[in-house]
C-alpha positions in Angstrom: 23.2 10.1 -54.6 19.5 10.0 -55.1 18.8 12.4 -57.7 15.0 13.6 -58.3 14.7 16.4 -61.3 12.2 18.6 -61.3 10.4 19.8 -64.9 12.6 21.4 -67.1 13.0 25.3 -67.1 14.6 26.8 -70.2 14.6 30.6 -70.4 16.7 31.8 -73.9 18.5 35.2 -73.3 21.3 35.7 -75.4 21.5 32.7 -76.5 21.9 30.9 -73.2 19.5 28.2 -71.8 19.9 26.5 -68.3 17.9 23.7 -66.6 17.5 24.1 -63.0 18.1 20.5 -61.6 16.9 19.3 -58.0 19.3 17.1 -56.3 16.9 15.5 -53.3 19.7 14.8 -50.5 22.2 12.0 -49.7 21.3 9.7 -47.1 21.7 10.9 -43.4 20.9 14.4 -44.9 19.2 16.7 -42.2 16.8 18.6 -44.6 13.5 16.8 -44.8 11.7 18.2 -47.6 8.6 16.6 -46.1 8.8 18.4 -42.7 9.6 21.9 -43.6 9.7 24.6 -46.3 11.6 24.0 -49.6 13.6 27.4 -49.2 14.7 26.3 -45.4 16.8 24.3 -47.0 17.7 22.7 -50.5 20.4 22.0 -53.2 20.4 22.5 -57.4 22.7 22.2 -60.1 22.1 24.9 -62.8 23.0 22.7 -65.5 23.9 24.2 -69.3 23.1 22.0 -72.9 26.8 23.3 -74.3 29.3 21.0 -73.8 32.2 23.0 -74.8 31.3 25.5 -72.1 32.6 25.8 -68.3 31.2 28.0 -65.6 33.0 29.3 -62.9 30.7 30.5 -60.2 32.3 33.6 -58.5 29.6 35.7 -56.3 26.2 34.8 -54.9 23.6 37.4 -52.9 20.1 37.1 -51.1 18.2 39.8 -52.0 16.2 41.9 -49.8 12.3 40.6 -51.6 13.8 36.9 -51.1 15.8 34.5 -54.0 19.5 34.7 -54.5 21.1 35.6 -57.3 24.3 34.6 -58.2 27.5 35.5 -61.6 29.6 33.0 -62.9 32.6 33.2 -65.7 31.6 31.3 -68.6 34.5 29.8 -70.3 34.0 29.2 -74.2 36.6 27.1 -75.7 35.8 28.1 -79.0 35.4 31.5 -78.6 38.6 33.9 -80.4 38.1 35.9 -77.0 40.2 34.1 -74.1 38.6 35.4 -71.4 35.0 33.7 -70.0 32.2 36.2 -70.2 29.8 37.1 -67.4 26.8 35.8 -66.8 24.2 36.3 -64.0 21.4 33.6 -62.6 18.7 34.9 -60.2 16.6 32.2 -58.4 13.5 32.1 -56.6 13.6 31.5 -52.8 13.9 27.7 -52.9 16.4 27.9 -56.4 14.3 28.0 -59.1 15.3 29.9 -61.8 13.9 33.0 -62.3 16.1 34.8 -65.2 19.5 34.1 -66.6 21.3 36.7 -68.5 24.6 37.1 -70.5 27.0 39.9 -70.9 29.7 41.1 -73.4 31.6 41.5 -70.1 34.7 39.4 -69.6 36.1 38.1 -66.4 33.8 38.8 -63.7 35.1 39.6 -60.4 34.0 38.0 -56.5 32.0 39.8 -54.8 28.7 41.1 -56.7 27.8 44.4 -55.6 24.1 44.8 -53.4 23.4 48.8 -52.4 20.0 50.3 -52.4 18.3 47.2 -53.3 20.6 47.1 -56.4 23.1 44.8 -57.7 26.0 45.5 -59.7 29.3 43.8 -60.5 32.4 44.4 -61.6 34.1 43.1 -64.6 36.7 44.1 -67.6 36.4 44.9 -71.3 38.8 43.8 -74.0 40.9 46.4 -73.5 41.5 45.1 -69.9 39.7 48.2 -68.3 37.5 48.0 -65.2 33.7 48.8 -65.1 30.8 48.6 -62.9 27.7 47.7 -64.6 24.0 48.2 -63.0 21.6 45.6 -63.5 17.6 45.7 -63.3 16.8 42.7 -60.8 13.8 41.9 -62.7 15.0 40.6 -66.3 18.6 41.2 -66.2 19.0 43.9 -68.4 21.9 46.1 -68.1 20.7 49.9 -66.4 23.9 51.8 -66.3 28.2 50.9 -66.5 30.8 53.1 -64.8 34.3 53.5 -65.5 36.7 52.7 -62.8 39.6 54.2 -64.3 41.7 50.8 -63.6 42.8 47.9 -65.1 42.2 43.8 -65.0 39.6 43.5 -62.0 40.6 41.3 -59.4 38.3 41.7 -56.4 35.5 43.7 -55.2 34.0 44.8 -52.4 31.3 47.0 -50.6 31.7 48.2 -47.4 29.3 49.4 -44.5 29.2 53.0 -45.5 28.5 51.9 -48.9 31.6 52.6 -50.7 33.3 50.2 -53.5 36.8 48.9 -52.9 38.3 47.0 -55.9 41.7 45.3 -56.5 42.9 45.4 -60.0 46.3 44.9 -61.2 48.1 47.6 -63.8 50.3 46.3 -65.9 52.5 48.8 -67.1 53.7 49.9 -63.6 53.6 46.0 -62.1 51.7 47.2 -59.5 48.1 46.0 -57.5 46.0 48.9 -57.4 43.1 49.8 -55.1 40.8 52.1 -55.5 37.7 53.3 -53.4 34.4 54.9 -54.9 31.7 56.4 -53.4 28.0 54.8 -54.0 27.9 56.7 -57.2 30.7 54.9 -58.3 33.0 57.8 -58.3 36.1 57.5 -57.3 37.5 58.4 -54.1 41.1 57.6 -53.9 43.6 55.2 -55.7 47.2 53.6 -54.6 49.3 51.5 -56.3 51.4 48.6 -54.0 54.8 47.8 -56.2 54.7 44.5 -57.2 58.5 44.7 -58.3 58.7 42.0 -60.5 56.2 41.1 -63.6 53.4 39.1 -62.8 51.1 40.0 -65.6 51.3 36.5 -66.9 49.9 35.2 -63.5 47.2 37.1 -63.7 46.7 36.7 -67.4 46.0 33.3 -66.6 44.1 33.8 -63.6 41.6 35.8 -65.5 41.1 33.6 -67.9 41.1 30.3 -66.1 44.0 28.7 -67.8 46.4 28.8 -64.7 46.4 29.1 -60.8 43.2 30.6 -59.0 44.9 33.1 -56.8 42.5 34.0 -53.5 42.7 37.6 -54.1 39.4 39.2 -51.6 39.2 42.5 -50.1 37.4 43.1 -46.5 37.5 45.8 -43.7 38.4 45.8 -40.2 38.1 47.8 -37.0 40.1 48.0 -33.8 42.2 50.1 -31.6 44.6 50.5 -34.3 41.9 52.1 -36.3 39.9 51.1 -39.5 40.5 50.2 -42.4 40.7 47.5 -45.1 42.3 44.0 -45.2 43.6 43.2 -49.3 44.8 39.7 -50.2 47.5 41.1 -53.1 50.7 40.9 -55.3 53.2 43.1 -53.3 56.8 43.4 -53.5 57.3 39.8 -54.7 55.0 37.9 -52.7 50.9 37.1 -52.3 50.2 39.2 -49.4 47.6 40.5 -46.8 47.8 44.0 -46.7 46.2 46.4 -44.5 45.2 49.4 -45.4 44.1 53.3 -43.9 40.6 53.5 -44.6 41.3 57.3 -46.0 44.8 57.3 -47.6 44.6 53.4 -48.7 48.4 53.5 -47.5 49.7 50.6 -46.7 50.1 50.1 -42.4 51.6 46.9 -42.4 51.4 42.6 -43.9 51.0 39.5 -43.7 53.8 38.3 -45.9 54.6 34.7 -47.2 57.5 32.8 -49.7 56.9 34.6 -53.3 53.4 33.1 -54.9 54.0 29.7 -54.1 52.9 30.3 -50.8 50.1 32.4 -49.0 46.8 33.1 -46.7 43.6 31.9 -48.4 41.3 33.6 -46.1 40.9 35.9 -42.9 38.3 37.2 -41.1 38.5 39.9 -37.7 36.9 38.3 -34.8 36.9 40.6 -32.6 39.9 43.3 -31.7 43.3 42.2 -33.2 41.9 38.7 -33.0 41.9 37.4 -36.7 41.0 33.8 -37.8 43.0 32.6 -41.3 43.8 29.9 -43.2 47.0 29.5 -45.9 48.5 27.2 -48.2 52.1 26.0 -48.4 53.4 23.5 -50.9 49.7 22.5 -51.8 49.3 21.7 -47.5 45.9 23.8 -46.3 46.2 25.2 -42.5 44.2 26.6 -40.1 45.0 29.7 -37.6 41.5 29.7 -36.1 42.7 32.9 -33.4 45.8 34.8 -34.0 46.7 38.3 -32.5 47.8 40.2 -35.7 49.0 43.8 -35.5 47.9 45.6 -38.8 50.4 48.2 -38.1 53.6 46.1 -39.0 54.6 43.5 -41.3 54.7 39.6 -40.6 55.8 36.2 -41.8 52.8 33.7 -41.9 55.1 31.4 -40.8 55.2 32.9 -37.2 51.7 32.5 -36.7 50.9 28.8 -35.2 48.6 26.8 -37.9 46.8 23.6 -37.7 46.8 21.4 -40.7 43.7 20.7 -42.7 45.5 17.7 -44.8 41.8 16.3 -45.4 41.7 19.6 -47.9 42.2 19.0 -51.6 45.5 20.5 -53.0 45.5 24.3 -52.5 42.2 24.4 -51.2 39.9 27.4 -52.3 38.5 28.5 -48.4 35.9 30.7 -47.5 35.9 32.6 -44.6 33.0 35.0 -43.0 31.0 35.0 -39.9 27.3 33.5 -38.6 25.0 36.1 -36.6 22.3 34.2 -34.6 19.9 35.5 -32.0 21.6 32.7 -30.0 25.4 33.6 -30.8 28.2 34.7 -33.2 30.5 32.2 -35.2 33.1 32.3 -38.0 32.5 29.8 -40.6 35.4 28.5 -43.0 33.9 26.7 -45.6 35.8 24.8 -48.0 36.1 21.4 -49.9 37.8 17.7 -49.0 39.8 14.8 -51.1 36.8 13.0 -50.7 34.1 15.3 -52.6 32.5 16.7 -49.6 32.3 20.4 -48.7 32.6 20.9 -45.8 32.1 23.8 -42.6 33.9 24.7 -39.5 31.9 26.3 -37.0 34.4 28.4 -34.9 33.3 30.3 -31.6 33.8 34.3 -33.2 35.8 35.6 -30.1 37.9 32.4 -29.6 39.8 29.7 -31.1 37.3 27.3 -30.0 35.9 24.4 -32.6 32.3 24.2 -32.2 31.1 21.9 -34.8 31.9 20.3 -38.6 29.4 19.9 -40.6 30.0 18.1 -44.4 28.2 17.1 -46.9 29.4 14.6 -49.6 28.8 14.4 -53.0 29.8 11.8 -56.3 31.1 14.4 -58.3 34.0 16.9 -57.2 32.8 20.4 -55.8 34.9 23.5 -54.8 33.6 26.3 -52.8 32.9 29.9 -54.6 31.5 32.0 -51.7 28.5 31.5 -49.3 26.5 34.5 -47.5 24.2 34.6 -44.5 20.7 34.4 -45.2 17.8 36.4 -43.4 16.8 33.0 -41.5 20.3 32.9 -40.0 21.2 30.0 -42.3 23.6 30.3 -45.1 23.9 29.6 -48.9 27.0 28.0 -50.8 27.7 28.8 -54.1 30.3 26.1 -55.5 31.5 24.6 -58.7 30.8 20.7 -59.2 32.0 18.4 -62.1 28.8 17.1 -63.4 29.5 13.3 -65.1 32.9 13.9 -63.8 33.8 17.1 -66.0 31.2 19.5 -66.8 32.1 23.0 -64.7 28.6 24.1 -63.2 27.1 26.2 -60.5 25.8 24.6 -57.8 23.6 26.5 -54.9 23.4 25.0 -51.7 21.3 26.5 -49.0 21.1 25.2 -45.4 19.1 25.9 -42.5 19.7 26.9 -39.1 19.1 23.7 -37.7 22.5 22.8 -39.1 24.9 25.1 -36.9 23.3 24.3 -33.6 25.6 22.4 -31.9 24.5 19.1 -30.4 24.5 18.6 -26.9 
């Protein structure tokens, strides 16, 4: 890889410092810095001085004025508190930094929060309760925090009417728990989904980045059935999807697989009961690109007919979320390879049919975090990659619409 580094940009706030580095684009890359704009398309590594430090990327945004902005949990390995503390980057339209701030915040949840031209995010203090906390786009400064009234965070999510949906996991009852706030943050309605066995040790060291990186997400859906929310959780023994009335947040019915060993990595509606997933089984990745899935009753994974994705590294991390063009709709799955290449598969949105794949390799290993659409109907990877082979950092990726038109 070619790499080309652009001046050094150090900004100290609490103590942390980050240098912004531009990797110009392996060879055969489409984006021709020459040709068009820098923020049509471009790729950095936000590199950190610390060596005894790891960041997890989690969540990135574009917001509304332009830029992204983006949280990672930051992992200290000599730090007496277990769990990595949260820490946001904002970025100019083509990925220079802007701002970098840290938080006393532990464990940082996917996905940051954007309402009213505001961004929050949702993490836990040391006592393992859930917050909110407000942010001021400009420096980074906390504005407000909000008690959720739950314990250890595991996903978040806002919906179209701007409400908050967050997983969390209570301990004492062995239980996931969802809860629903309004945009004030207050809350709405809770349930609890018996786990029946304990996993708090699981997500102990999920939380803390010691053991297995469970996909635990949260999204909404709407159908015939009705509407209401899709919840990648702990429930009665095994990793499920569970849908859930968008009132109550009772359960209506699963997607069940084999205990935690086994389980669906990430859905999306396409249209109707028509769902696109992917899973994991015995480290394998697969591929349902259209099932018919009634979220009114309960189902093995293992009914639904998968295609393998063996070119996948082991218990792939899979992202899943759909492309609006003026042109047409698509479902993207974006996710990572054996070979250090992420990669994207460009589904038609109302079918099962592949359009394109579009990779891009790299020297180091990379995993994929989350991506979002951006207002020129490209898209923006956030991803982890091992810089010199083993220093965790962020790495934004943003490409341009040229790269999902299909060739002829």
């Amino acid at each position: 890889m070619l790499n080309a580094f652009i001046d050094a940009m150090r900004i100290n706030l609490n103590h942390t410092s980050y240098i912004a580095i531009l990797l110009l684009i392996l060879s055969g890359c489409e984006i021709n810095q020459n040709e068009i704009m820098p923020e049509d398309g471009f790729m950095k590594i936000y590199n950190h001085p610390d060596e005894q430090l790891a960041l997890y990327p989690e969540s990135v945004l574009e917001l509304p004025e332009g830029g992204y902005i983006f949280i990672s949990a930051v992992k200290d390995e000599n730090a007496e508190i277990e769990y990595p503390y949260a820490s946001l980057v904002r970025t100019s339209k083509s990925g220079e930094l802007i701002w970098t701030m840290d938080y006393a915040w532990l464990a940082p949840t996917s996905k940051l929060i954007l309402q009213n031209g505001s961004v929050s995010f949702v993490a836990m203090n040391q006592q393992f309760n859930a917050y909110v906390i407000s942010i001021d786009l400009s420096n980074g400064m906390e504005t407000a925090q909000h008690a959720l009234d739950m314990t250890m965070p595991l996903a978040a999510y806002s919906d179209a009417g701007g409400n908050l949906v967050v997983l969390g996991y209570d301990f004492v009852t062995r239980s996931s728990w969802i809860s629903k706030y309004n945009s004030n943050f207050q809350l709405q309605r809770s349930n609890k989904l018996p786990v029946n066995t304990d996993l708090e040790y699981l997500v102990q060291r999920h939380l803390n980045k010691t053991g297995q990186d469970y996909p635990f997400f949260i999204g909404a859906y709407s159908n015939t059935s009705g509407t209401g929310y899709f919840v990648n959780c702990f429930y009665n023994y095994t990793l499920r999807t569970v849908f859930l009335d968008v009132s109550s947040l009772g359960a209506t019915g699963d997607i069940y697989s084999f205990q935690t060993e086994e389980g669906i990595s990430s859905i999306i509606q396409k249209s109707g009961s028509l769902f696109g997933l992917t899973s994991y089984y015995e480290g394998n990745n697969y591929i349902i690109a259209g099932a018919e899935v009634d979220v009114l009753s309960s189902g093995n994974i293992k009914d639904l007919p998968a295609e393998p994705l063996y070119e996948l590294t082991y218990r792939a991390a899979i992202m899943a979320g759909s492309l609006i063009t003026d042109e047409d709709q698509f479902a993207l799955y974006i996710s990572q390879t054996n070979d250090n290449s992420l990669v994207v598969y460009q589904y038609a949105l109302e079918t099962d049919s592949l359009i394109n794949t579009f990779s891009r390799k790299f020297d180091e290993g990379v995993e994929v975090r989350d991506f979002v659409q951006t207002a020129d109907q490209g898209i923006a990877i956030l991803a982890n990659i091992y810089t010199l082979g083993k220093y965790k950092r962020p790495l934004l990726l943003k490409l341009d619409p040229g790269a999902f038109v299909p060739e002829e």
